[in-house]
TORPA-121657 format. One line per 4 residues: their letters; for each residue x, y, z of N, C-alpha, C. Coordinates in steps of 0.05 Angstrom, whole numbers. Layout:
REM TORPA-121657
a	X,Y,Z,X,Y,Z,X,Y,Z | ... .
//
This chain:
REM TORPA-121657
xxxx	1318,1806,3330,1314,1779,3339,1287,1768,3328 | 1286,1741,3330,1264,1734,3307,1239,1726,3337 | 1200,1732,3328,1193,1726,3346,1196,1708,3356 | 1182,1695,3383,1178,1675,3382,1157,1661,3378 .
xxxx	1168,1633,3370,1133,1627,3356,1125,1609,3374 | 1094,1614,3372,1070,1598,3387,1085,1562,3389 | 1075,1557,3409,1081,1528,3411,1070,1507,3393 | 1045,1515,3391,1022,1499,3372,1041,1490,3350 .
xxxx	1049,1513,3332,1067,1512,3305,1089,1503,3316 | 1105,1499,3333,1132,1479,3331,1111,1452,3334 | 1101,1443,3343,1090,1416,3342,1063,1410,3323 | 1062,1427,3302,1042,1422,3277,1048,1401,3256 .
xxxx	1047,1382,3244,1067,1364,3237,1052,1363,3205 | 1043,1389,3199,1029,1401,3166,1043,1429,3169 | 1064,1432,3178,1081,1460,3172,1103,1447,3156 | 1099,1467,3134,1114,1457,3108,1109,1437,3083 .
xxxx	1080,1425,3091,1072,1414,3075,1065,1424,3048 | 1064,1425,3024,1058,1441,3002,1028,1416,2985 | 1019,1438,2971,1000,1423,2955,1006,1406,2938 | 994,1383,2928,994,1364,2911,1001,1373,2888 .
xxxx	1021,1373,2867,1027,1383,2841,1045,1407,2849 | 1049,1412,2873,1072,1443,2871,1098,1426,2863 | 1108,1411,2870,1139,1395,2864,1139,1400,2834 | 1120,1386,2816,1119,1391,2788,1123,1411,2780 .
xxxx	1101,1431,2786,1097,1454,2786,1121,1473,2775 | 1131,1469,2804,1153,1482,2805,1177,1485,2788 | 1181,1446,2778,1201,1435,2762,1198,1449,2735 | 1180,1447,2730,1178,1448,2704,1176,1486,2698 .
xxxx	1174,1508,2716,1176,1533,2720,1203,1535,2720 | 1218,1518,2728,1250,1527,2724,1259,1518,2703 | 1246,1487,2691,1264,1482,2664,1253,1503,2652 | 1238,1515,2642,1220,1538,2627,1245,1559,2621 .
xxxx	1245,1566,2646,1263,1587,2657,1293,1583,2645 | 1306,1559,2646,1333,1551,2636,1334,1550,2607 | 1314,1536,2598,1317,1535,2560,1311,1566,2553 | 1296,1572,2566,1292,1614,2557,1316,1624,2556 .
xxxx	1332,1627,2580,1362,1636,2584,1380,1624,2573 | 1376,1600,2547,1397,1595,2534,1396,1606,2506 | 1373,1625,2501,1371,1637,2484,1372,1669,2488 | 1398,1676,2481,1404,1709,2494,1407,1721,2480 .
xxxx	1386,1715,2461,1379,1745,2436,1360,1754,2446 | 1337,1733,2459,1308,1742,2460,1307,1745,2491 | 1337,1752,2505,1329,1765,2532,1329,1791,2535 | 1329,1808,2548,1316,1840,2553,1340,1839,2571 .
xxxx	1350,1863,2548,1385,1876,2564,1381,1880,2589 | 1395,1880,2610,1398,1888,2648,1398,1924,2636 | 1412,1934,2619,1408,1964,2621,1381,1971,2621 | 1363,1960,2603,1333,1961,2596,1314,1959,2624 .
xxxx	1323,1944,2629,1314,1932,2655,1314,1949,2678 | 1340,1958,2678,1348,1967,2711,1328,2003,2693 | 1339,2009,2674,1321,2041,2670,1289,2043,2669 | 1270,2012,2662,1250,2009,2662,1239,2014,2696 .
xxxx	1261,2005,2714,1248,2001,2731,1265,2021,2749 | 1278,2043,2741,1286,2067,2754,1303,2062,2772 | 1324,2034,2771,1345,2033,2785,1362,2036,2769 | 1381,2051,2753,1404,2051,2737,1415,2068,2761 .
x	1434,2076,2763,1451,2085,2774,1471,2120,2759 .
//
């Protein structure tokens, strides 16, 4: 079960607020991310991956 939270924080009305420039930020970290993954020569195989990081199976 999840705690329960302080009363203060249900009636804080700057919970969830983010800093100035994160929206951008953010946007432009995912287009990044999407034009990279349409180029799938220059991605790093999932086998590479999962043995780098000692999950292969």
């Amino acid at each position: 079960m999840k705690p329960k939270a302080p009363l203060a924080d249900k009636l804080d009305d700057d919970i969830g607020v983010t800093e100035p420039g994160y929206d951008a930020w953010k946007r432009a970290k995912v287009e990044r991310g999407l034009a990279q993954a349409k180029n799938r020569a220059a991605m790093i195989p999932a086998e590479q991956v999962l043995d780098t990081l000692k999950l292969a199976r």
